[in-house]
C-alpha positions in Angstrom: 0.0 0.0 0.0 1.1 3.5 -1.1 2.2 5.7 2.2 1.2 9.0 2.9 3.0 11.8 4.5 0.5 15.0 6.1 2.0 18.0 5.4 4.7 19.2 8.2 4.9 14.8 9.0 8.8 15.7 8.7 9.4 18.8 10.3 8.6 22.5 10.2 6.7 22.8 6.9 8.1 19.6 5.4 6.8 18.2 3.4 5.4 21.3 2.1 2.0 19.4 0.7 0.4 15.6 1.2 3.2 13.3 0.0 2.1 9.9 -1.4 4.9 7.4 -2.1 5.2 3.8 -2.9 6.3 1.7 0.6 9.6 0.8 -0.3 10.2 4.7 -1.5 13.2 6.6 1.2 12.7 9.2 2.7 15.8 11.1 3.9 15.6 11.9 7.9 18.5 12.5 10.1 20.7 11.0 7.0 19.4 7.7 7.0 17.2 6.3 4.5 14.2 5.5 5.5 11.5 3.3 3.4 8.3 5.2 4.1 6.4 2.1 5.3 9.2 1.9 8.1 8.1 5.4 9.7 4.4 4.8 9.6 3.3 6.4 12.7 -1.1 5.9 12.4 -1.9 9.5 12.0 0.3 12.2 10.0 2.3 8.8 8.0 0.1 6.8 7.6 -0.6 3.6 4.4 -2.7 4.8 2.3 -6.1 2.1 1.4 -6.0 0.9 -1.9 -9.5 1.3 -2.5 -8.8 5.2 -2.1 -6.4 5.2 -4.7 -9.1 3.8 -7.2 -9.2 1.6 -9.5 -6.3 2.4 -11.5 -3.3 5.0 -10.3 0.0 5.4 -12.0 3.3 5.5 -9.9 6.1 7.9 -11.7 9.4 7.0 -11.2 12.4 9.5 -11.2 15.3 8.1 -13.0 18.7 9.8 -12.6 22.7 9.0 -13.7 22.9 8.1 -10.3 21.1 7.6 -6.9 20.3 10.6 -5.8 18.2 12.9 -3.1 15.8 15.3 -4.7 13.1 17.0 -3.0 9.2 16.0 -3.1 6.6 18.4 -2.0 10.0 19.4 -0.5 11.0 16.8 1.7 14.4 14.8 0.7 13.8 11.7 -1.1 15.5 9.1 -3.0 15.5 8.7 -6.9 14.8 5.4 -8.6 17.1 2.7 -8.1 17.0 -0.2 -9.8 16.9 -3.3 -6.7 15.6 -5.7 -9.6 12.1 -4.3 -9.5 12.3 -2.5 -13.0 11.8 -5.8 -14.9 7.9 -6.1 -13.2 7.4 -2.3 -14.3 4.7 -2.3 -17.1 6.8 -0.4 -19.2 10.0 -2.7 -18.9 9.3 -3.6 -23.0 10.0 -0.2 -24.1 12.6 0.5 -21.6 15.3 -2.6 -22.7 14.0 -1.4 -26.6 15.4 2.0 -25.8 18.1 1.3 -23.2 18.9 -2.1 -23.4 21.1 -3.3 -20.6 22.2 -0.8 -17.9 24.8 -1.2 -15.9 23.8 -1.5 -12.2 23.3 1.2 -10.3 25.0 1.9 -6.8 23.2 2.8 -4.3 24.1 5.6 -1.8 26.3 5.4 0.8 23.8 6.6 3.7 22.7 3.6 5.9 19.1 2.3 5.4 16.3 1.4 7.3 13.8 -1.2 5.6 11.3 -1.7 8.7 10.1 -0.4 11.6 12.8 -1.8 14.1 15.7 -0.6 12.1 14.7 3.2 12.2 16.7 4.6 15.3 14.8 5.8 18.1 15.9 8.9 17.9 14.1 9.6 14.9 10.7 7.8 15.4 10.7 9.8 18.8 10.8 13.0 17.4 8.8 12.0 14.7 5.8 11.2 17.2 6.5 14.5 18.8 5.5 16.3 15.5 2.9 14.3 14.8 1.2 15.1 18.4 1.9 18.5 17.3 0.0 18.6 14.3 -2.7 16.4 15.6 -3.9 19.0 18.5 -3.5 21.9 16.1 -5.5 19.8 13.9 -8.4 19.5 16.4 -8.2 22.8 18.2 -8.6 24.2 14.7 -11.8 22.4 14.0 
């Protein structure tokens, strides 16, 4: 399921809007790379139901050289890189007609944290502190 990030989930202002990444998508925090199901928190990150993403949705992709942070909604995020899921993309046709074989790409050097468990404490801590945050501003403005 896709994850969503409220706006200010990060930090002051950050992400700027609603982010909505694919699970397995990083999120830069505190450099560490975090896949975004990893810092699901319940109520400013939280997985987003399929059913509300329709019937169909597309996922983009942003393909660089090289790994790279960019910004979305402007929070730091990873580009694509290919960890052997490009050959289930529904595209991958066109792609090796173009391309044809890439070399692999290397990954960053930032450490990496796939679940839950392997996100420091540190970081999930002050994430729940934001997300109380925004949660009471949320209700006292209602």
């Amino acid at each position: 399921m896709p994850v969503r990030f409220a706006r200010g989930s990060l930090g002051d202002n950050l992400p700027h809007t609603d982010l909505t990444v694919t699970a397995d998508h990083a999120i830069l925090v505190e450099g560490v790379l975090c896949n975004a199901s990893a810092l699901v928190n319940g109520t400013t990150i939280t997985r987003v139901p399929l059913a509300e993403m329709g019937e169909r949705y597309t996922v983009f992709h942003i393909e660089t050289d090289a790994h790279e942070i960019i910004f979305a909604n402007g929070a730091p995020t990873e580009t694509f890189v290919d960890n052997v899921s490009r050959r289930v993309f529904d595209n991958f046709a066109e792609f090796d007609t173009l391309y044809g074989a890439v070399p692999a790409m290397q990954e960053l050097p930032l450490p990496r944290a796939m679940s839950p468990r392997q996100v420091l404490k540190a970081i999930m801590s002050r994430l729940k502190k934001i997300g109380c945050k925004i949660d009471q501003e949320t209700v006292l403005s209602a």
